[in-house]
TORDREN-818227 format. One record per residue (C-alpha): residue number from 1; x, y, z. Coordinates in steps of 0.001 Angstrom, whole numbers, plus 524288, in hexadecimal, padded with zeros to 5 digits. Each point is the difference from the previous one (the first is absolute). Example, Ala and Ser with C-alpha at 12.3 -4.5 7.8 and 13.67 -1.06 7.14 Angstrom:
REM TORDREN-818227
+-----+-------+-------+-------+
! pos !     X !     Y !     Z !
+-----+-------+-------+-------+
!   1 ! 8300C ! 7EE6C ! 81E78 !
!   2 ! 8055A ! 80D70 ! 7FD6C !
+-----+-------+-------+-------+
//
This chain:
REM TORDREN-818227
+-----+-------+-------+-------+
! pos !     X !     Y !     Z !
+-----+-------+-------+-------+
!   1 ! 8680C ! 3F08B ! 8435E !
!   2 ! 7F62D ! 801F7 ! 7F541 !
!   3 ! 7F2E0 ! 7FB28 ! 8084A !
!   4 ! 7F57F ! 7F954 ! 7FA04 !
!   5 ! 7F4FC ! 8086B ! 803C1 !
!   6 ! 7F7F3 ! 7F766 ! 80B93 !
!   7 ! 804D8 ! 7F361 ! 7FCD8 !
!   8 ! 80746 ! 7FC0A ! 80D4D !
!   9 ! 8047C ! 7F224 ! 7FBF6 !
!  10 ! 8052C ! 80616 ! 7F3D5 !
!  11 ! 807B7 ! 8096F ! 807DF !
!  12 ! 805BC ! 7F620 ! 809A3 !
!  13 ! 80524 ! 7F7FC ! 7F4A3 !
!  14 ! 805EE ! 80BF1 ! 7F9AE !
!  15 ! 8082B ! 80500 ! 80E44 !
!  16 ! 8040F ! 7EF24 ! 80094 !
!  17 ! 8045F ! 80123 ! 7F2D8 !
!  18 ! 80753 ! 80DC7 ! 80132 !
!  19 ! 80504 ! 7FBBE ! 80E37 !
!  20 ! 804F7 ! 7F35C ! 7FBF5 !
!  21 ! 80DAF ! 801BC ! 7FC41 !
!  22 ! 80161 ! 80721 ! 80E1C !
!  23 ! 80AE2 ! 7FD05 ! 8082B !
!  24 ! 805C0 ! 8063E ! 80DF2 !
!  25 ! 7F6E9 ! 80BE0 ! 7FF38 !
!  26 ! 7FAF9 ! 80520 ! 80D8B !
!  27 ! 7F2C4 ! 807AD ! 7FABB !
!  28 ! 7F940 ! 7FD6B ! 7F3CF !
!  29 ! 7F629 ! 80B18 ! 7FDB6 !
!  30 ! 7F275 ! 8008D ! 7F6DD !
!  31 ! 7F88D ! 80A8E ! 7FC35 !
!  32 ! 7F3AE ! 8067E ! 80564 !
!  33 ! 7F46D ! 7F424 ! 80003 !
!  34 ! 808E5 ! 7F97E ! 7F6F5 !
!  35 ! 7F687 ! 7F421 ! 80131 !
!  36 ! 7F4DB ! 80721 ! 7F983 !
!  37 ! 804E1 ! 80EBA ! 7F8F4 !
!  38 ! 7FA26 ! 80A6A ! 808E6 !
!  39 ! 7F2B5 ! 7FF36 ! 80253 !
!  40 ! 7F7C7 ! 80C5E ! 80374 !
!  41 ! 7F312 ! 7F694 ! 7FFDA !
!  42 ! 804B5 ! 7F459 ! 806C4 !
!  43 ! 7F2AD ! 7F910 ! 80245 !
!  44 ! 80107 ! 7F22B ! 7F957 !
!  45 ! 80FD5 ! 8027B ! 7FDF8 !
!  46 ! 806FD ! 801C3 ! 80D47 !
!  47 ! 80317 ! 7F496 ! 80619 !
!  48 ! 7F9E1 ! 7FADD ! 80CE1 !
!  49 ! 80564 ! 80248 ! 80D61 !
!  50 ! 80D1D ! 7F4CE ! 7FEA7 !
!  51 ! 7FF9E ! 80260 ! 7F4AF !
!  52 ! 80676 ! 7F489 ! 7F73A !
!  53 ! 80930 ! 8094B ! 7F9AE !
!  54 ! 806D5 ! 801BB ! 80E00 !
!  55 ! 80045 ! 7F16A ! 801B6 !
!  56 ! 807CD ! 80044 ! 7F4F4 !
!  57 ! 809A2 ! 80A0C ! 8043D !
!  58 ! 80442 ! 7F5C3 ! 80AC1 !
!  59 ! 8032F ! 7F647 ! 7F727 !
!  60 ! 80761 ! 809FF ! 7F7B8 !
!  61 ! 80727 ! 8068D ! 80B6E !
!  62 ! 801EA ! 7F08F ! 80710 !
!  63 ! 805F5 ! 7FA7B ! 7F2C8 !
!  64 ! 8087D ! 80C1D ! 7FE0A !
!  65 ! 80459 ! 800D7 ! 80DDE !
!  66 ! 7FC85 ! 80F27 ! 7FE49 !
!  67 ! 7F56E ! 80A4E ! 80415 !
!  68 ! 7F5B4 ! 802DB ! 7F4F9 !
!  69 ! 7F7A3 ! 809D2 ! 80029 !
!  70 ! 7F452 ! 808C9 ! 7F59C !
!  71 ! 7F289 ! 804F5 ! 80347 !
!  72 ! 7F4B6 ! 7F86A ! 7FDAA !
!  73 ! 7F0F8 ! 804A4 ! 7FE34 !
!  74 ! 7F95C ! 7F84A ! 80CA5 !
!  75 ! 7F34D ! 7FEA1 ! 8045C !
!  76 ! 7FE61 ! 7FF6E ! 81041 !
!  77 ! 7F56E ! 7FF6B ! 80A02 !
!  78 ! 7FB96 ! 80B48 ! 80636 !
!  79 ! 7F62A ! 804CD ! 807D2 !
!  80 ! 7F6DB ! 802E7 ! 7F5B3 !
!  81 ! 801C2 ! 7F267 ! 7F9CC !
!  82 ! 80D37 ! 8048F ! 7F7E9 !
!  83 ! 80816 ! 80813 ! 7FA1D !
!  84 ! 80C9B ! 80313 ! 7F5BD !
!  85 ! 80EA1 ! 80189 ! 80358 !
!  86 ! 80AC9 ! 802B3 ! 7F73A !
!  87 ! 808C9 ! 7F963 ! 80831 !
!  88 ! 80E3F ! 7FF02 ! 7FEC9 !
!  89 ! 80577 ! 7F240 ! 80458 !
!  90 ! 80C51 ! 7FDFE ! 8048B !
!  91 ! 802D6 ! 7F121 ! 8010F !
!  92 ! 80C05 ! 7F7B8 ! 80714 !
!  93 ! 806B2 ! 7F4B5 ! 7FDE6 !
!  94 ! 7FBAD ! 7FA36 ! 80CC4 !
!  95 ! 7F09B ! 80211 ! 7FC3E !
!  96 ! 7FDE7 ! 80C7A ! 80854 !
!  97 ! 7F8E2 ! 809D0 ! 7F892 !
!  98 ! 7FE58 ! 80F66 ! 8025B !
!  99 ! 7F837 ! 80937 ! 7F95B !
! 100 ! 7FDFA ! 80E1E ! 7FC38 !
! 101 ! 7F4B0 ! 8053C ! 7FA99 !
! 102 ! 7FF13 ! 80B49 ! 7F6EE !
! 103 ! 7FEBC ! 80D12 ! 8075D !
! 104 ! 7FBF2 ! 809E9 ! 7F5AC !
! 105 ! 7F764 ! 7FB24 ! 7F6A0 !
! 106 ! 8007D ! 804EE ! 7F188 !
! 107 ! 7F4F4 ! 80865 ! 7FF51 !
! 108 ! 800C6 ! 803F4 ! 7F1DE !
! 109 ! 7FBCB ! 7F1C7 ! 7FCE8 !
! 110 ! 7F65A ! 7FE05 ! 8098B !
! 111 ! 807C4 ! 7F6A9 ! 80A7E !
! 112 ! 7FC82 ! 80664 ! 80B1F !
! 113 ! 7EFD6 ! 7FDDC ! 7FC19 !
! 114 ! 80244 ! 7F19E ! 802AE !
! 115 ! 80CE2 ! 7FD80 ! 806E1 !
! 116 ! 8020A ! 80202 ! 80E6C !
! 117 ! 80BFB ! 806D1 ! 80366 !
! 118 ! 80A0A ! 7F9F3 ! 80927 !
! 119 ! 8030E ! 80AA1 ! 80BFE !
! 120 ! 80EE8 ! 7FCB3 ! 80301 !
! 121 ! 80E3B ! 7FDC1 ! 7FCA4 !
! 122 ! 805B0 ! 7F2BB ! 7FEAC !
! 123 ! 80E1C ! 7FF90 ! 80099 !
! 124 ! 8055C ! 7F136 ! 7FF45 !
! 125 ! 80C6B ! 7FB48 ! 8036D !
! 126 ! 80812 ! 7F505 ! 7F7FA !
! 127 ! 80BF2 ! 7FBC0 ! 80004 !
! 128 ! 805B2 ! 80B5D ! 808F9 !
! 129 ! 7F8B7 ! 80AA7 ! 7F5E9 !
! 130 ! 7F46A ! 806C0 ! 803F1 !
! 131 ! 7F4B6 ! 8036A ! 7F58E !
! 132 ! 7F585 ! 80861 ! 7FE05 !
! 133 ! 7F6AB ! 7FA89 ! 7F79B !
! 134 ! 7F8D1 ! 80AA6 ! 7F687 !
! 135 ! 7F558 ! 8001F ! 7F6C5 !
! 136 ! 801B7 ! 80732 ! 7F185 !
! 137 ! 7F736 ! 80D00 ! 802DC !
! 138 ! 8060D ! 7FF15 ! 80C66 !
! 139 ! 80C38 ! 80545 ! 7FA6C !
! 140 ! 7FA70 ! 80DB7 ! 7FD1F !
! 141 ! 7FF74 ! 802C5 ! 80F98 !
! 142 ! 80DA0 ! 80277 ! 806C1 !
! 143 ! 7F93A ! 801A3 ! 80C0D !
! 144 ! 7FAA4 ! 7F398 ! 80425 !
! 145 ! 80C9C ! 7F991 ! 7FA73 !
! 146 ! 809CF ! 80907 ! 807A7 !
! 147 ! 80B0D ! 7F669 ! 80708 !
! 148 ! 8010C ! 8054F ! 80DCF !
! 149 ! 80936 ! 7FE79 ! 80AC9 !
! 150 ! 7FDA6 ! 7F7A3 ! 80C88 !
! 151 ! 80BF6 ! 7FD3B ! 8089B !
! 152 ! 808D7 ! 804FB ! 7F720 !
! 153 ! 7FD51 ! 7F6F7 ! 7F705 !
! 154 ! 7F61A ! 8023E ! 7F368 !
! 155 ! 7F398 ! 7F955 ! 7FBAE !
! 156 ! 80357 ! 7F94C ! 7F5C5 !
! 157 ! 80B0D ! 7FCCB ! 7F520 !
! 158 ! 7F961 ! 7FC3B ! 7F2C9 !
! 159 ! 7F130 ! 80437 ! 7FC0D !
! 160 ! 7FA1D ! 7F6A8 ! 7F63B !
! 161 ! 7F4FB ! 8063D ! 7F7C3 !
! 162 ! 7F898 ! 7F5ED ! 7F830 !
! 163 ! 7F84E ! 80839 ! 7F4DD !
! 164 ! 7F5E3 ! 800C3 ! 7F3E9 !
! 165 ! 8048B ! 80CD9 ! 7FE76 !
! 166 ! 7FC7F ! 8041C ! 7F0FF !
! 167 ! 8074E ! 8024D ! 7F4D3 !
! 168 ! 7FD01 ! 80F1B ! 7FEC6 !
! 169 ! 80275 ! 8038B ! 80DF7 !
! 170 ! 80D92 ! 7F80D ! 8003F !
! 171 ! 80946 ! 80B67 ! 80120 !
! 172 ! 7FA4B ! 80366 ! 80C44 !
! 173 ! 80191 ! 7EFBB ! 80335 !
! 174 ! 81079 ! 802BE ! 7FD25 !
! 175 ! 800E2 ! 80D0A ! 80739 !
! 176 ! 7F966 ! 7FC5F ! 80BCA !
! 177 ! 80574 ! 7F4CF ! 8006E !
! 178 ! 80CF4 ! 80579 ! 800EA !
! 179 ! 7FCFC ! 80B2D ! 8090C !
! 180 ! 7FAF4 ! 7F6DE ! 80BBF !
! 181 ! 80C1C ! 7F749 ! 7FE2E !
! 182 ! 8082F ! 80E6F ! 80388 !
! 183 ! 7F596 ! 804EC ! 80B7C !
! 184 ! 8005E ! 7F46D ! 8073B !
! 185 ! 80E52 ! 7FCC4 ! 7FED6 !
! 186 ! 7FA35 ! 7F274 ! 7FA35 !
! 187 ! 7FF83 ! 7F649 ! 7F4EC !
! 188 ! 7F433 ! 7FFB7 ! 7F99B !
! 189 ! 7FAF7 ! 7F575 ! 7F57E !
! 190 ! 7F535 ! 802C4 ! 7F7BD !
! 191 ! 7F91B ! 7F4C8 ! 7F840 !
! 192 ! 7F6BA ! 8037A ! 7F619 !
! 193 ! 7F889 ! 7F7E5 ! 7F605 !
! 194 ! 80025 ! 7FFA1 ! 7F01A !
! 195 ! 7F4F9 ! 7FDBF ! 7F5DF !
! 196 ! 7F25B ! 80306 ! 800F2 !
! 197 ! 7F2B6 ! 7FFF8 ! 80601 !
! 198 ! 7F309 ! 8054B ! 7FE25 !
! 199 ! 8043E ! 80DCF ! 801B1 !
! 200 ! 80F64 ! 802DA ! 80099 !
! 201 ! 80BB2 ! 7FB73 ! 7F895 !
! 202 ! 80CF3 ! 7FDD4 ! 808ED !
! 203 ! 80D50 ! 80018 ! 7FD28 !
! 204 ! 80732 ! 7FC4D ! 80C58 !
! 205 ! 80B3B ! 807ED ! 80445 !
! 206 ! 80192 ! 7F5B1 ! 80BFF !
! 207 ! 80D7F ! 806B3 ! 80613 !
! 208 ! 8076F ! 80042 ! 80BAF !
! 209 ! 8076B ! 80B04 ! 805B6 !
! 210 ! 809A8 ! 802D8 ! 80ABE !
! 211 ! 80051 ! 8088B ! 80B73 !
! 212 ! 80620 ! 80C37 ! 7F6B0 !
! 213 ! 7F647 ! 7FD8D ! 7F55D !
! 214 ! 809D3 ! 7F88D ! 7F8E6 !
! 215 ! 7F929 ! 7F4DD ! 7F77C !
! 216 ! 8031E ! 7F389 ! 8020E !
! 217 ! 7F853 ! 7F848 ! 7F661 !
! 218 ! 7F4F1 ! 7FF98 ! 7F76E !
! 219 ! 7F7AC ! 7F65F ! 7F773 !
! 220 ! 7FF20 ! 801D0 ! 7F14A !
! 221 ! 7F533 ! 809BD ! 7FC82 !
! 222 ! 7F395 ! 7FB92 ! 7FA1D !
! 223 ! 80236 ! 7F1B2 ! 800FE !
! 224 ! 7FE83 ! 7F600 ! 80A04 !
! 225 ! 81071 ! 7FE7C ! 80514 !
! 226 ! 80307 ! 7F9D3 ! 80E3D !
! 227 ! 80DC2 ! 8083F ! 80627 !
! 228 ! 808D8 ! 7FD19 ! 80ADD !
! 229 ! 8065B ! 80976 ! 808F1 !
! 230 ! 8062B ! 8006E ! 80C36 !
! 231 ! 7FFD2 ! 80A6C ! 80AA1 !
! 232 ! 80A02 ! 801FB ! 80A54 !
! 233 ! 7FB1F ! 8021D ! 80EA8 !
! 234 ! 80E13 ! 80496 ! 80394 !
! 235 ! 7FF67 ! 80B4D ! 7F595 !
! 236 ! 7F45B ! 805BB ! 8057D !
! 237 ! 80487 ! 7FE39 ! 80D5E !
! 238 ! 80BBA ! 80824 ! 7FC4F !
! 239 ! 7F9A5 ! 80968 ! 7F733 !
! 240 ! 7F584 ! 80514 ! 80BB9 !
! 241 ! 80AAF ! 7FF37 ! 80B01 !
! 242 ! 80866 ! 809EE ! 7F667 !
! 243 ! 7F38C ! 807AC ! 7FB01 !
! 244 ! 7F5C4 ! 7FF1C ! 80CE8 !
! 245 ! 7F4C7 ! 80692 ! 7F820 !
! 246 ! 7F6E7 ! 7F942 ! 80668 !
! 247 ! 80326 ! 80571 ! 80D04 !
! 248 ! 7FC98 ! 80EA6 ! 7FA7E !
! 249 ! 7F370 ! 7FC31 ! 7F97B !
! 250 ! 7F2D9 ! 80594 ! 80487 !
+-----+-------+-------+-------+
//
């Protein structure tokens, strides 16, 4: 999407319009505060705790019978009266709504000055896939995204990073991308914005990968393009019982 910078309403219209022609999809995914454009000063921009743009999300993911998900700029109480979240929402068909909020802030621009950084993991499950739900700078840490095994069994199967992630850093975007699809024997989908705002230009590079770093698709660069791809559970089932990597990791 090419976001118009804090215009919410605008941006809801333009994710109906792009989402309309939809049909039998499981996840649709938005970019980083893809209500607003990313927001280092948020005061008078984010929206308020509910905020109307996750309303919204319902009615997408109820009319679409599918999960729909982006991060959103929010305002919520706190103690000291209250406080900014980049927080990643991941929305159902049935209503039920999870959330993620941005662990490492982009200090460069000044995010962590006024956003509060969210402490944990959230891994989701739809559909029989489990997803961890990741945050554009987020990408740049291997670490905190590492898939681990419990039971014999691994975290996760497909990451989702939602990004604002700048035209003149976007190599790094593509190779890390790529390189935490082959760590943690996963898919990974990266969904980045297009256009402008006050300070960056974007060009996209929204792609999705397989487990051997194999891309699966990827939206036209530098212009505002909607793909559809399918991943396949049993191929990454058979792919970590025949290369158990996991199982030898640190």
């Amino acid at each position: 999407m090419d976001l118009a910078w804090a215009d919410p309403a605008a941006n809801r219209n333009k994710v109906r319009e792009m989402v309309s022609p939809l049909r039998d999809v499981d996840i649709i995914v938005l970019p980083e505060m893809f209500s607003t454009g990313f927001a280092t000063q948020p005061s008078g921009i984010a929206e308020k705790n509910v905020p109307e743009s996750v309303e919204f999300l319902k009615g997408v993911a109820s009319e679409k019978n599918c999960a729909v998900c982006g991060s959103i700029a929010v305002e919520i109480p706190s103690e000291g009266g209250s406080e900014f979240r980049n927080r990643f929402y991941f929305v159902k068909p049935d209503g039920q709504v999870q959330h993620y909020d941005k662990h490492h802030l982009f200090t460069y621009s000044g995010e962590h000055l006024r956003f509060t950084p969210g402490e944990e993991r959230v891994i989701v499950e739809f559909r029989g896939i489990r997803i961890l739900l990741q945050v554009c700078y987020d990408l740049r840490f291997p670490v905190f995204s590492r898939n681990r095994m419990v039971d014999d069994r691994a975290d996760y199967d497909l990451i989702l990073y939602v990004a604002s992630w700048p035209v003149r850093r976007v190599d790094a975007w593509d190779a890390l991308l790529k390189a935490r699809a082959i760590e943690n024997l996963c898919f990974v989908a990266g969904v980045n914005r297009v256009g402008k705002d006050p300070g960056n230009n974007y060009n996209g590079h929204s792609q999705l990968f397989d487990p051997m770093g194999k891309l699966l698709a990827a939206c036209k660069e530098d212009q505002e393009d909607v793909q559809v791809c399918e991943i396949d559970p049993d191929l990454l089932d058979i792919f970590r019982k025949n290369f158990p990597a996991l199982g030898d990791a640190d």
